[in-house]
matplotlib code that plots the C-alpha trace (Angstrom):
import matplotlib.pyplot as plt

x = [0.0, 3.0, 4.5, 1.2, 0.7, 4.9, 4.3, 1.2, 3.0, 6.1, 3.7, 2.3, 5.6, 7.1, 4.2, 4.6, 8.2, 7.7, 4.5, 7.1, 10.1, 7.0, 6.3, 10.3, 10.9, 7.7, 8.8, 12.1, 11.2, 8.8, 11.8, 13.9, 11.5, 11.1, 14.4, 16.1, 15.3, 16.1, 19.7, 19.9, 19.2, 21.6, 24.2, 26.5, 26.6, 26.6, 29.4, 32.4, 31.1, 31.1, 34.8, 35.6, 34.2, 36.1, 39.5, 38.8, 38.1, 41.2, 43.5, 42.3, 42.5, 46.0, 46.9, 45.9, 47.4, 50.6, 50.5, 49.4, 52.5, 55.0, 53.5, 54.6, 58.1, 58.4, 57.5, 59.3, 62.6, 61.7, 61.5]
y = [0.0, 2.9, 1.6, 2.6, 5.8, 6.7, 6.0, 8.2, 10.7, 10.7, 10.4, 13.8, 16.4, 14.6, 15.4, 19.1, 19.6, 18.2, 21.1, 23.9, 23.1, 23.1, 26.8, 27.8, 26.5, 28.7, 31.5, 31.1, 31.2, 33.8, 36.1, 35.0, 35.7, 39.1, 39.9, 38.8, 41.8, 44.1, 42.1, 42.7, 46.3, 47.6, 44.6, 47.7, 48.8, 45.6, 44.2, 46.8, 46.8, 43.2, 42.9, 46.0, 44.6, 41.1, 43.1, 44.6, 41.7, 40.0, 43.1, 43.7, 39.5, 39.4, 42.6, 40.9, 37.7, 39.4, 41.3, 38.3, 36.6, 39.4, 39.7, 35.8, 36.2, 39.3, 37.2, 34.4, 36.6, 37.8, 34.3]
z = [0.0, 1.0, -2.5, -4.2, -2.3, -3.1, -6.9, -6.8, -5.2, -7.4, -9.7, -9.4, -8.4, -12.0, -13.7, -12.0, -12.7, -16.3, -16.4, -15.2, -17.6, -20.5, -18.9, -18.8, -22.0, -23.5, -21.7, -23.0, -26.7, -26.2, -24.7, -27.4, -30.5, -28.6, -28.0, -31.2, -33.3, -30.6, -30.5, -34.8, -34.6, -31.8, -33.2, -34.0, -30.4, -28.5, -30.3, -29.4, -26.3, -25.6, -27.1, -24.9, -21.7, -22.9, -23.0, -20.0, -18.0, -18.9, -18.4, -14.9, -14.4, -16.0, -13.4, -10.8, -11.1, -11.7, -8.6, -6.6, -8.4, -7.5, -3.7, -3.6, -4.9, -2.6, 0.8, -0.7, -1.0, 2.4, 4.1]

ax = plt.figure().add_subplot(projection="3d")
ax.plot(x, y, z, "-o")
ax.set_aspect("equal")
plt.show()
Protein backbone atom coordinates (compact mmCIF):
# COMPACT_ATOMS: atom_id res chain seq x y z
CA UNK A 1 0.00 0.00 0.00
CA UNK A 2 2.99 2.87 0.97
CA UNK A 3 4.47 1.63 -2.52
CA UNK A 4 1.18 2.63 -4.21
CA UNK A 5 0.75 5.84 -2.30
CA UNK A 6 4.86 6.68 -3.09
CA UNK A 7 4.29 6.01 -6.92
CA UNK A 8 1.24 8.23 -6.76
CA UNK A 9 2.99 10.67 -5.19
CA UNK A 10 6.08 10.67 -7.43
CA UNK A 11 3.73 10.39 -9.74
CA UNK A 12 2.32 13.77 -9.38
CA UNK A 13 5.63 16.38 -8.42
CA UNK A 14 7.13 14.57 -11.95
CA UNK A 15 4.23 15.42 -13.70
CA UNK A 16 4.64 19.13 -12.02
CA UNK A 17 8.21 19.61 -12.75
CA UNK A 18 7.74 18.22 -16.32
CA UNK A 19 4.49 21.13 -16.44
CA UNK A 20 7.06 23.88 -15.19
CA UNK A 21 10.08 23.09 -17.63
CA UNK A 22 6.97 23.15 -20.52
CA UNK A 23 6.26 26.77 -18.91
CA UNK A 24 10.27 27.84 -18.79
CA UNK A 25 10.93 26.55 -22.01
CA UNK A 26 7.71 28.66 -23.55
CA UNK A 27 8.76 31.50 -21.71
CA UNK A 28 12.06 31.07 -23.02
CA UNK A 29 11.18 31.20 -26.68
CA UNK A 30 8.79 33.78 -26.17
CA UNK A 31 11.81 36.12 -24.65
CA UNK A 32 13.94 35.05 -27.45
CA UNK A 33 11.54 35.75 -30.54
CA UNK A 34 11.08 39.11 -28.57
CA UNK A 35 14.37 39.92 -27.98
CA UNK A 36 16.13 38.76 -31.23
CA UNK A 37 15.29 41.76 -33.35
CA UNK A 38 16.09 44.09 -30.60
CA UNK A 39 19.65 42.14 -30.54
CA UNK A 40 19.86 42.70 -34.83
CA UNK A 41 19.25 46.32 -34.57
CA UNK A 42 21.58 47.56 -31.76
CA UNK A 43 24.19 44.61 -33.16
CA UNK A 44 26.52 47.75 -34.01
CA UNK A 45 26.56 48.82 -30.35
CA UNK A 46 26.57 45.56 -28.47
CA UNK A 47 29.44 44.16 -30.28
CA UNK A 48 32.41 46.80 -29.39
CA UNK A 49 31.08 46.83 -26.34
CA UNK A 50 31.10 43.17 -25.56
CA UNK A 51 34.80 42.88 -27.09
CA UNK A 52 35.56 46.01 -24.89
CA UNK A 53 34.20 44.56 -21.71
CA UNK A 54 36.05 41.11 -22.91
CA UNK A 55 39.51 43.08 -23.04
CA UNK A 56 38.81 44.55 -20.00
CA UNK A 57 38.05 41.71 -17.99
CA UNK A 58 41.17 39.96 -18.92
CA UNK A 59 43.51 43.11 -18.35
CA UNK A 60 42.33 43.70 -14.89
CA UNK A 61 42.46 39.46 -14.37
CA UNK A 62 46.01 39.42 -15.98
CA UNK A 63 46.92 42.55 -13.43
CA UNK A 64 45.89 40.91 -10.79
CA UNK A 65 47.39 37.66 -11.08
CA UNK A 66 50.57 39.44 -11.72
CA UNK A 67 50.55 41.26 -8.62
CA UNK A 68 49.41 38.34 -6.56
CA UNK A 69 52.51 36.64 -8.38
CA UNK A 70 55.05 39.43 -7.53
CA UNK A 71 53.52 39.68 -3.69
CA UNK A 72 54.62 35.84 -3.64
CA UNK A 73 58.09 36.15 -4.90
CA UNK A 74 58.44 39.33 -2.62
CA UNK A 75 57.48 37.22 0.75
CA UNK A 76 59.30 34.38 -0.73
CA UNK A 77 62.62 36.58 -1.04
CA UNK A 78 61.66 37.80 2.36
CA UNK A 79 61.54 34.32 4.06
Amino acid sequence: MFEIIQAAITGGAALALLVLAGITLGGSAVGLAVTTPLFVIFSPILVPATIATALLATGFTASGSIGAMAITIFMWLFK
